[in-house]
C-alpha positions in Angstrom: 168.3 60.2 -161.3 166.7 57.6 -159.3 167.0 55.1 -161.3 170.4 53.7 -162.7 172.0 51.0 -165.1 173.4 47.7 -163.8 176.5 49.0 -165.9 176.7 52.6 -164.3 176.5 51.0 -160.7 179.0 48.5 -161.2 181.5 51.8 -162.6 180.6 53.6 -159.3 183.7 54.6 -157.4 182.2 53.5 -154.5 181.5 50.2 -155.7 184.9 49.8 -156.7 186.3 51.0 -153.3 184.1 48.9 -151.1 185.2 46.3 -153.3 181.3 44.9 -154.2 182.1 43.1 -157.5 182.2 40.0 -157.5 182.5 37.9 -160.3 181.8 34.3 -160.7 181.3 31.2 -163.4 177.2 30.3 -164.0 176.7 27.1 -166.0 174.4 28.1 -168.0 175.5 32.1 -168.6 179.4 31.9 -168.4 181.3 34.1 -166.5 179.0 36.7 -164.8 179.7 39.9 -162.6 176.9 40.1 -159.4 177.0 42.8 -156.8 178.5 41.7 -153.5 177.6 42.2 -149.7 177.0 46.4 -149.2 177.4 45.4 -145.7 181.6 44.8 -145.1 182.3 43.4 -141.1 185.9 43.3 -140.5 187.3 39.4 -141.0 184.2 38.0 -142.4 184.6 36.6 -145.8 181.6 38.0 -148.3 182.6 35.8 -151.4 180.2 34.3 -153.3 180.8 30.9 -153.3 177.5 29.8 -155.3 176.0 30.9 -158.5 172.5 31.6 -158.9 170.5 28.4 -159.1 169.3 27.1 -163.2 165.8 25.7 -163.4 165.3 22.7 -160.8 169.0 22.5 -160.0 167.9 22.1 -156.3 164.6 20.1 -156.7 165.9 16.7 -155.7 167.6 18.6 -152.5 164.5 20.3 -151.7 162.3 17.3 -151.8 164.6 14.9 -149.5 164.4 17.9 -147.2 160.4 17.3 -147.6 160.5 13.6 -146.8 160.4 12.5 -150.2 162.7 9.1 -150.0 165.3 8.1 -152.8 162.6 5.4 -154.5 160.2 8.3 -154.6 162.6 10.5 -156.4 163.4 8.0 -158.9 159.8 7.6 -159.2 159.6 11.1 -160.2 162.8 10.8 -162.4 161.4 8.0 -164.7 158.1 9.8 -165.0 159.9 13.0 -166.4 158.7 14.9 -163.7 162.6 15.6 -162.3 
């Protein structure tokens, strides 16, 4: 089939002997398995170090990289906006 199950890919025996599980901690979901790098190089590290971002976890970040300033995030803060 073309198509095939999160679950059934992560059983492949080729997943498992490329080593493309990876498992990390989400705040939000818990513990949570996510498909690695298919692309191995030999000595660089393909950990996940991050979990996939909840809702507006990087807003803040994203608007200081914009030019917002500290006052103007607060700003936003106390109107419920962040």
């Amino acid at each position: 089939s073309t198509r095939t199950a999160s679950r059934q890919v992560f059983d492949h025996p080729q997943v498992t002997a490329r080593e493309m599980r990876r498992s990390l901690t989400h705040p939000a979901a818990g513990d949570v398995e996510m498909p690695g790098s298919p692309m191995n190089f030999a000595g660089a590290d393909t950990a996940l170090d991050r979990h996939p971002p909840t809702l507006g976890e990087h807003t803040a970040e994203v608007l200081v990289e914009l030019g917002y300033s500290e006052p103007e995030l607060e700003s936003l803060r106390e109107d419920g906006v962040l």
